[in-house]
C-alpha positions as CSV (number, residue, x, y, z in Angstrom):
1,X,0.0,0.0,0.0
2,X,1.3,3.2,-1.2
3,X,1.4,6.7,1.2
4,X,-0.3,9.5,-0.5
5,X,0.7,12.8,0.0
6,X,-1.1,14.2,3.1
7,X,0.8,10.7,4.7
8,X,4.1,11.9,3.8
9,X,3.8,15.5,4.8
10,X,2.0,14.1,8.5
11,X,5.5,12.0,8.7
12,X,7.4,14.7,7.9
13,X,6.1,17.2,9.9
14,X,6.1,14.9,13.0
15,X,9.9,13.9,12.6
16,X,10.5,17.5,12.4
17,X,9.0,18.3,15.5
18,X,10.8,15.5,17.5
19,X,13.9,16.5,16.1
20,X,13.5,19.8,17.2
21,X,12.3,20.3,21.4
22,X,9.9,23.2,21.9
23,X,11.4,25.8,24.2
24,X,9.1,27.8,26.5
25,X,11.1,29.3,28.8
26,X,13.2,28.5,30.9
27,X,11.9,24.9,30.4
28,X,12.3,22.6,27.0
29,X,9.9,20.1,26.0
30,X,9.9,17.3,23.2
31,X,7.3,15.4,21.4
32,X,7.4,11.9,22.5
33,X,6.3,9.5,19.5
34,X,4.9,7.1,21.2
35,X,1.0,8.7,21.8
36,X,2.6,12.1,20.8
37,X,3.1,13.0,24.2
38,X,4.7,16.6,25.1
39,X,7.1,16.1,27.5
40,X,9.2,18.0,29.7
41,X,13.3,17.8,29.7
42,X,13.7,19.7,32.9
43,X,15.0,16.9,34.8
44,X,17.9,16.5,31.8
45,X,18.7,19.8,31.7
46,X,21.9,21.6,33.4
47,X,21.4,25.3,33.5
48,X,23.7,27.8,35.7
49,X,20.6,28.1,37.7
50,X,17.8,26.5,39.5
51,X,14.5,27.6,38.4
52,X,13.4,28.6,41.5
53,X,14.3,28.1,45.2
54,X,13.4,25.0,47.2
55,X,14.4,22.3,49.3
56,X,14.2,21.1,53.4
57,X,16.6,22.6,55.7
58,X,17.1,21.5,59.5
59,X,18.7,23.7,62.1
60,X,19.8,23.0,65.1
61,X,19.1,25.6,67.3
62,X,16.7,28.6,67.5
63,X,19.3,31.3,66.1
64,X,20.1,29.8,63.0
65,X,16.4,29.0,62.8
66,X,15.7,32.8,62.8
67,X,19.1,33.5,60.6
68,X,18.0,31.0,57.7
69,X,14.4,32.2,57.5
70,X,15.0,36.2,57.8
71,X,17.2,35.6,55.1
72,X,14.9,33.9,52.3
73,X,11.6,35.3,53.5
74,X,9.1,37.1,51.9
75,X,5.7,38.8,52.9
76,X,3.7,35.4,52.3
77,X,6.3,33.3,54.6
78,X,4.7,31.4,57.7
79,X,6.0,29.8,60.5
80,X,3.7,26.6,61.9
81,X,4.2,24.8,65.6
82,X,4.2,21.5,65.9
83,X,3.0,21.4,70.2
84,X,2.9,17.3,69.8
85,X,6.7,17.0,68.3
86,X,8.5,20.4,70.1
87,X,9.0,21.7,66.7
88,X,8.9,24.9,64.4
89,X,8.1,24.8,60.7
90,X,8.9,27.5,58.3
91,X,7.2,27.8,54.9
92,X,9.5,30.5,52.9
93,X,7.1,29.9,49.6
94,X,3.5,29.9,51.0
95,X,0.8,30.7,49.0
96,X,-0.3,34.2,48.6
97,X,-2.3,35.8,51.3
98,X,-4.0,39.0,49.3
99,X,-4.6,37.2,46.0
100,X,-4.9,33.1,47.5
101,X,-3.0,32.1,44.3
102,X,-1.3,29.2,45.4
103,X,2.7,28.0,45.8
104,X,4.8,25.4,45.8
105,X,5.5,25.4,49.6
106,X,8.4,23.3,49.3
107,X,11.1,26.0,50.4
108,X,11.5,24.9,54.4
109,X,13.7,25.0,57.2
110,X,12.8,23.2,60.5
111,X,14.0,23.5,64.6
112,X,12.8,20.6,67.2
113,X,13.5,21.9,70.9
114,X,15.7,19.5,72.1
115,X,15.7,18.4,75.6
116,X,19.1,19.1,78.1
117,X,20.9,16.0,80.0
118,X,19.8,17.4,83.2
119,X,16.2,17.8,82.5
120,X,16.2,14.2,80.8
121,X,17.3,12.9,83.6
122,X,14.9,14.4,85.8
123,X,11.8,14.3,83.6
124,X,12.2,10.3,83.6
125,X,12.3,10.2,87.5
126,X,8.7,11.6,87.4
127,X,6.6,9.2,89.4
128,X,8.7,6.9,89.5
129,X,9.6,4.7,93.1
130,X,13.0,4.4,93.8
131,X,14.4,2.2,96.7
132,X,15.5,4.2,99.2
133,X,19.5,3.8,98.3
134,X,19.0,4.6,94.9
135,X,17.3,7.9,95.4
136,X,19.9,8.9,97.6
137,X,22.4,8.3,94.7
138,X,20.5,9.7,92.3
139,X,20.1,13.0,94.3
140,X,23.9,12.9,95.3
141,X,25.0,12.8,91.4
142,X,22.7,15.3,90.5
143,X,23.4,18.3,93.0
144,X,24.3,20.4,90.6
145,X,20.8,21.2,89.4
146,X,19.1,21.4,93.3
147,X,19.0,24.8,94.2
148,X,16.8,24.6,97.4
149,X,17.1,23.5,99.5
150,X,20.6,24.2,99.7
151,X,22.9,21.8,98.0
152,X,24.6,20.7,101.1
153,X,21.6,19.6,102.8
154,X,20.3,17.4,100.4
155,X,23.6,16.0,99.8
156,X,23.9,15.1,103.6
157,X,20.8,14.2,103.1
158,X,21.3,11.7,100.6
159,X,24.5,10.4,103.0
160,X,21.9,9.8,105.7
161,X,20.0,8.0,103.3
162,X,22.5,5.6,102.3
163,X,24.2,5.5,105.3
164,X,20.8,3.9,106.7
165,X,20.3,2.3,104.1
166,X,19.3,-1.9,106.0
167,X,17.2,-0.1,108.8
168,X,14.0,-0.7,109.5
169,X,11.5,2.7,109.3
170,X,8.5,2.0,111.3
171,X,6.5,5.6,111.6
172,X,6.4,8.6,109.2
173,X,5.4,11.4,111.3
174,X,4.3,14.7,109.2
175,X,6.1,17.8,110.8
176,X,4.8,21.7,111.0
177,X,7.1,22.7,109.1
178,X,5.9,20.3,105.7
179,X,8.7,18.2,106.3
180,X,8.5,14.2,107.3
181,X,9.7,12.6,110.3
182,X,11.1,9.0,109.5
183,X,11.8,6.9,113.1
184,X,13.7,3.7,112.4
185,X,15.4,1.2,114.5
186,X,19.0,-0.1,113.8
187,X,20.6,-3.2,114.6
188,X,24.3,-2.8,116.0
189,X,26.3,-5.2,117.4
190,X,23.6,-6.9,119.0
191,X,21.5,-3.5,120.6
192,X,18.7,-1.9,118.8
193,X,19.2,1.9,118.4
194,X,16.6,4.0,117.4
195,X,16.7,7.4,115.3
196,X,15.1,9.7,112.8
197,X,15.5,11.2,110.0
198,X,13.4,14.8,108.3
199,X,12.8,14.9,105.0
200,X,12.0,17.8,103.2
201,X,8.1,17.8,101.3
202,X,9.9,19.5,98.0
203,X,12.7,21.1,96.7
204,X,13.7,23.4,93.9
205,X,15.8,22.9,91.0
206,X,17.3,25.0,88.7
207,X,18.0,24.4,84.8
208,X,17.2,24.8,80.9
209,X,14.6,22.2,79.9
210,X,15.6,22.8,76.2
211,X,19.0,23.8,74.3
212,X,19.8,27.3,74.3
213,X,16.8,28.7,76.3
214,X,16.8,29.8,79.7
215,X,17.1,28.6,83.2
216,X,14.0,28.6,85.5
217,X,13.3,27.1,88.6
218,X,11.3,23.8,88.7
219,X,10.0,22.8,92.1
220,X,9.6,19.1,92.7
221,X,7.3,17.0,95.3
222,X,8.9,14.9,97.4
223,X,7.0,11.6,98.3
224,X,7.9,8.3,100.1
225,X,5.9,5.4,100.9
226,X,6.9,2.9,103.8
227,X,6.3,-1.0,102.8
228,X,7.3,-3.5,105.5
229,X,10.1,-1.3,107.3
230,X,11.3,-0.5,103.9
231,X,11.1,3.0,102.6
232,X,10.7,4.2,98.7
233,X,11.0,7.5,97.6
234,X,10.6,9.8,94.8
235,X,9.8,12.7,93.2
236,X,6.6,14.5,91.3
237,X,6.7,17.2,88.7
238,X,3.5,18.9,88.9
239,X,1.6,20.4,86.2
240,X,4.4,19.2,83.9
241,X,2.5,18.9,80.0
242,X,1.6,22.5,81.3
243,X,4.8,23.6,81.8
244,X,6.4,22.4,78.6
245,X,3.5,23.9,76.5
246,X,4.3,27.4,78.7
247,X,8.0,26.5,76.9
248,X,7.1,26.1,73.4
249,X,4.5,29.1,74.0
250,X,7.8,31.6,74.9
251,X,9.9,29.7,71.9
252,X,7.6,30.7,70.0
253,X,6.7,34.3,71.1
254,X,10.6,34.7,70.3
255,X,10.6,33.5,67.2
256,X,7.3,35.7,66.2
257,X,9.6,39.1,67.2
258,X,13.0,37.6,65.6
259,X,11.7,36.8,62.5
260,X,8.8,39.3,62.1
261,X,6.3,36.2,60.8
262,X,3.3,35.0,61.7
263,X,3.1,31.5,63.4
């Protein structure tokens, strides 16, 4: 069978137009033969440039959070909180407010609030009984962060505790003062000697919860629980999802002035 002419010209035509990609700028295309597709040969391309900005960026603290996003940001940029996951999201190509005609959104940089070693430490001791030794040690490696009451007495404190560590408590006695009143007795060389020991109701410490913010004061509620002569102890962190959402509240009050955005 024999092409007639319109056949040969539709060939020709169509080789033509492969052979030569259609530019609309900055981006070339092709006609692909199979199903005469236009196709687009961005992704084979290698210009000086990018076409336009983009990409995820994660920072590690709150300063080079605020650097990275004051420096690429325009008047449509946003900056979303994550309460659930401690962490900040900025949005440098978000769609446009006045007009609503949309953009990519895939220009980002991120910040998690990340938890010190002392507070870590702490937090995971919330509720949680310890025998009597092992709170003593725990409180005696981690002075540095008490700051009522006064590190000395909770570090004798903590000596008292181990030092009794195999007697038997038989009363808790609650004191004026808020403190409790442990009476034991002690088995030495054959006699029984009895004593006491206070302990305080709370006490203070003092550190950052996250990396790079600031010191406050954290008070803590001391609590014991005598089982069979043997005495448990630990500590309480009250209103504690409270106080970390009071956290993320100021991190992000901060980051609303540094980088002039809303969140």
């Amino acid at each position: 069978m024999q092409a007639d002419k319109a056949d040969v010209q539709f060939i020709a035509d169509l080789s033509k137009a492969i052979a030569q990609p259609v530019t609309s700028e900055p981006i070339h295309y092709a006609i692909v033969p199979e199903g005469h597709k236009v196709e687009s040969l961005a992704q084979y391309q290698f210009s000086e440039r990018p076409q336009r900005k983009r990409g995820d960026v994660s920072l590690f603290d709150a300063e080079s959070f605020c650097g990275y996003f004051n420096r690429f940001k325009d008047a449509e940029s946003l900056i979303f909180v994550d309460q659930d996951a401690m962490s900040f999201l900025g949005v440098l190509n978000y769609h446009e407010h006045s007009s609503g005609d949309p953009r990519h959104g895939d220009f980002r940089c991120s910040f998690k609030l990340r938890e010190t070693e002392p507070w870590k430490r702490w937090k995971a001791g919330h509720e949680k009984p310890k025998a009597q030794v092992d709170f003593a040690k725990f409180i005696e490696g981690n002075l540095a962060d008490i700051y009522a009451p006064p590190a000395a007495a909770m570090l004798e404190l903590s000596r008292d505790l181990q030092v009794h560590g195999e007697v038997e408590f038989h009363q808790a006695t609650r004191l004026s003062n808020g403190q409790t009143r442990l009476a034991f007795r002690e088995q030495i060389k054959a006699t029984i000697a009895e004593g006491s020991q206070e302990i305080p109701e709370k006490f203070t410490i003092r550190l950052a919860l996250f990396q790079g913010q600031e010191v406050r004061d954290i008070e803590l509620r001391l609590r014991l629980r005598l089982t069979g002569g043997k005495l448990t102890m630990w500590w309480e962190i009250p209103r504690l999802e409270e106080m970390l959402l009071q956290e993320m509240d100021s991190a992000a009050a901060k980051f609303k002035e540094a980088c002039d955005a809303p969140i």
